[in-house]
C-alpha positions as CSV (number, residue, x, y, z in Angstrom):
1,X,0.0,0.0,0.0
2,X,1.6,3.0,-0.7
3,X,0.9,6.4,0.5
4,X,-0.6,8.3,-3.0
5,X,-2.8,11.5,-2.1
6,X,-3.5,14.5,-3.8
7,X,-2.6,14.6,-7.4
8,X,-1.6,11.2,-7.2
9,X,-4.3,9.9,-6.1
10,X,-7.1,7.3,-7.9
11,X,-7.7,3.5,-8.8
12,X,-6.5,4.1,-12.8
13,X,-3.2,5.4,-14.0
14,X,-5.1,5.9,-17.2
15,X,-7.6,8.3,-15.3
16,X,-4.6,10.1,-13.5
17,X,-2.9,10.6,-16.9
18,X,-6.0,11.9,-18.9
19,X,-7.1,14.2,-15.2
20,X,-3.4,15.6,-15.3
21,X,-3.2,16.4,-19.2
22,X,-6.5,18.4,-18.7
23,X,-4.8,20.5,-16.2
24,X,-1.9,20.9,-18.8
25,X,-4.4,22.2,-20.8
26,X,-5.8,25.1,-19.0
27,X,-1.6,26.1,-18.1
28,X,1.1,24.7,-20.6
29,X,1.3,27.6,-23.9
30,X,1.7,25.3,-26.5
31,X,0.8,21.5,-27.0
32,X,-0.4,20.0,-23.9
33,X,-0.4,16.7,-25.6
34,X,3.1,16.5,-27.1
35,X,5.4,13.4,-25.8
36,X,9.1,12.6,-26.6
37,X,8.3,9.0,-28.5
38,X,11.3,6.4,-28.3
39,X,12.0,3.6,-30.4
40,X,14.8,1.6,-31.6
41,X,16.6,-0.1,-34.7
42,X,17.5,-3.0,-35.8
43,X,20.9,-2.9,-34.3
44,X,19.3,-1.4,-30.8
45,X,20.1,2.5,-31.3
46,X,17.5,4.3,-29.7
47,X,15.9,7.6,-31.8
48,X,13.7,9.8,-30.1
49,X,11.3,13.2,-31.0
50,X,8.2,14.6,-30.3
51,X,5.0,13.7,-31.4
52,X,1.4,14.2,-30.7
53,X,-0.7,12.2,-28.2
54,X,-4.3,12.5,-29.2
55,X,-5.9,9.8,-26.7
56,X,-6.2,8.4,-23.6
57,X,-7.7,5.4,-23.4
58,X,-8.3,2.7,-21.0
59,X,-6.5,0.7,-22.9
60,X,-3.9,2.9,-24.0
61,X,-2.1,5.9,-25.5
62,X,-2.6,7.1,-28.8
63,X,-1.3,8.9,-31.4
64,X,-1.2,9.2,-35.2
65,X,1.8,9.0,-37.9
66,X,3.1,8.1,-41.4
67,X,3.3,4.4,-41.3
68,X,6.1,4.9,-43.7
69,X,8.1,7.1,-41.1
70,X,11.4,5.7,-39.3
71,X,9.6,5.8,-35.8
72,X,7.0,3.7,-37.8
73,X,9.6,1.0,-39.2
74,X,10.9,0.7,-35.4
75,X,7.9,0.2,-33.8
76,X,7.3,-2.5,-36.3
77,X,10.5,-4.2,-35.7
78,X,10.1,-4.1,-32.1
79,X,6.9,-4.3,-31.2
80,X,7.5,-1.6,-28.0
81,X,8.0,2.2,-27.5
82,X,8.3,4.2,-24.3
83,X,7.7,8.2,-23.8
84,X,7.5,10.6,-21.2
85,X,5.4,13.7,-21.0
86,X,6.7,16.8,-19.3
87,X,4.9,19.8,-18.7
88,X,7.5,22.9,-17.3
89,X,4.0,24.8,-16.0
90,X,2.9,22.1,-13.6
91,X,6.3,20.6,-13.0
92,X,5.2,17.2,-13.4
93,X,5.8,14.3,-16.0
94,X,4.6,10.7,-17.1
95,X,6.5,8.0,-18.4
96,X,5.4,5.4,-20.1
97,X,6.4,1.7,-21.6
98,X,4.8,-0.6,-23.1
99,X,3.8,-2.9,-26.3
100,X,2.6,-0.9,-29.7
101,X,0.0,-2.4,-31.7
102,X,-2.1,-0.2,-34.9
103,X,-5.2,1.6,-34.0
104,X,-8.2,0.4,-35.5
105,X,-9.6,1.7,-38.8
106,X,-12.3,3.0,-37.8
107,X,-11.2,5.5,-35.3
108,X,-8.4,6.5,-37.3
109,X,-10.5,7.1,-40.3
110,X,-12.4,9.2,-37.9
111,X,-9.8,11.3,-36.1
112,X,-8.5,11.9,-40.4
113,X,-11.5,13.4,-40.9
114,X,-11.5,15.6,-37.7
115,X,-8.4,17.0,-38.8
116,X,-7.8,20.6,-41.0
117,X,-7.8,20.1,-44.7
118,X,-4.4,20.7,-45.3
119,X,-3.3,18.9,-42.9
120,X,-5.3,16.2,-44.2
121,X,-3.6,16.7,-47.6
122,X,-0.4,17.3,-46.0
123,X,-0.6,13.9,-44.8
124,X,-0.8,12.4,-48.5
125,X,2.1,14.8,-49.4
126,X,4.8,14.1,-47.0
127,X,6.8,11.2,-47.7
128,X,7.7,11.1,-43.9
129,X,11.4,10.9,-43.3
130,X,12.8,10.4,-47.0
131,X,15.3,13.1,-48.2
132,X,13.6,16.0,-49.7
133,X,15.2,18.2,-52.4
134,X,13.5,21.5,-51.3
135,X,10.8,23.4,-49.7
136,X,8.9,24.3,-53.0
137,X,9.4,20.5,-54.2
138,X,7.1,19.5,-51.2
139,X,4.7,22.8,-51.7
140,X,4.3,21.3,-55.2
141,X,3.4,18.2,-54.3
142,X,0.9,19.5,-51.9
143,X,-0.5,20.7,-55.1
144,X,-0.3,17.7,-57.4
145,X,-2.3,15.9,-53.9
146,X,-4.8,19.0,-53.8
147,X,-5.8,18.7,-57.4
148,X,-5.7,14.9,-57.2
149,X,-7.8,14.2,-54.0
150,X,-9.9,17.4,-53.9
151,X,-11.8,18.6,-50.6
152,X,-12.7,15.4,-49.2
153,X,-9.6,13.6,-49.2
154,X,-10.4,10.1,-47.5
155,X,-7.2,8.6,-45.5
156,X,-4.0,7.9,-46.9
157,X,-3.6,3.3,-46.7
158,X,-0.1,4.5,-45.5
159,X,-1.1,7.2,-42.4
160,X,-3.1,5.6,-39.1
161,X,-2.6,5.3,-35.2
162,X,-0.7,3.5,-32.4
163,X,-1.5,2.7,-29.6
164,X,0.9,1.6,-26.7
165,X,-0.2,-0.5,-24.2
166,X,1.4,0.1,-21.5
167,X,3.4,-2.2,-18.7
168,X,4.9,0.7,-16.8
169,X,4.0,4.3,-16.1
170,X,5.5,6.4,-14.0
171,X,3.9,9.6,-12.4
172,X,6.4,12.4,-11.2
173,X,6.0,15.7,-9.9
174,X,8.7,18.0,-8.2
175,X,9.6,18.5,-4.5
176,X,11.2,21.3,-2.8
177,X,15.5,20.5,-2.4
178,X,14.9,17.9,-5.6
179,X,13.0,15.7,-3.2
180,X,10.6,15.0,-5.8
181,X,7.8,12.5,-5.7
182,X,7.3,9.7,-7.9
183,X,5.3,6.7,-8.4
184,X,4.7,4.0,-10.5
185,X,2.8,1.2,-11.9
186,X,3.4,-1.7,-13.1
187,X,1.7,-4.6,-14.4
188,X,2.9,-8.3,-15.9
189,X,0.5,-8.0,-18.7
190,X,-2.7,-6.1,-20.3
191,X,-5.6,-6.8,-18.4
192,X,-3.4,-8.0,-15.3
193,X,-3.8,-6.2,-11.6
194,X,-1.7,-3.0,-11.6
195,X,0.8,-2.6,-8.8
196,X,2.3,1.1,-7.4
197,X,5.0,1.9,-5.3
198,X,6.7,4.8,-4.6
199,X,10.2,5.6,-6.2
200,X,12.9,7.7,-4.5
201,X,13.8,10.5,-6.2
């Protein structure tokens, strides 16, 4: 039994993360939601950069990419990501690890269509992560896309979510003298009983 109170309190890490990025909200300037996503290679080099979380679920974390893009090769390869979320204005963070499986069809056909239309397009003109000769060689592509698709652009086959299930998250917040609090959860499997305990700082 460990002694979580306050903004560490409840039964869900799930609930805890979605209750503390809806504070975020209301305080951090720019992109409550953004998490710094790590993967590795083949040969175990780890690559990390930020990306957009767009869900929390109680099964997991989402967020959307090109399915063409490195991070996107890695998680395939591996099968598990990890990322932490910090947020400067309430001087907390969550970590996360965990297994990475593709969002369903349906719900990422749905969060596409939720999005602007250019970045809707923008998503059928980016050839995520390749070399790119210039600026106006991607502009005119964006083009080409605009006259090709239109308006209602449906989703590209090669653009869609992950979610990671995580094994691990860890909840942190600052203390005064770097005594800072920290607690985490962990459980042997998806579905299993989570555990907590609190870390020393």
């Amino acid at each position: 039994m460990t002694d979580r109170a306050g903004i560490f309190a409840g039964d869900c890490p799930f609930g805890i993360a979605r209750r503390w990025l809806k504070e975020a909200g209301a305080s951090e300037p720019n992109d409550p939601g953004a998490i710094a996503l790590s993967t590795v290679d083949a040969d175990g080099m780890p690559n990390v950069r930020m990306v957009l979380l767009k869900d929390i679920r109680d099964d997991g974390f989402v967020f959307y990419t090109n399915y063409s893009s490195v991070k996107s090769r890695e998680i395939g390869q591996s099968g598990k990501a990890a990322f932490v979320m910090h947020w400067k204005s309430l001087r907390r963070q969550i970590r996360v690890r965990g297994r990475v499986e593709r969002e369903d069809d349906a719900r990422a056909d749905a969060y596409y269509a939720s999005r602007s239309l250019k970045s809707r397009l923008g998503a059928w003109a980016s050839r995520q992560s390749e070399p790119l000769a210039s600026r106006a060689a991607l502009m005119a592509e964006v083009a080409r896309i605009t006259a090709l698709h239109g308006t209602r652009p449906e989703r590209p086959p090669f653009w869609g979510g992950f979610r990671i299930t995580p094994c691990e998250i860890e909840f942190w917040a600052d203390g005064a003298f770097r005594l800072h609090d920290r607690f985490r959860w962990t459980r042997p499997a998806p579905g299993k009983t989570w555990q907590t305990e609190r870390l020393n700082p």
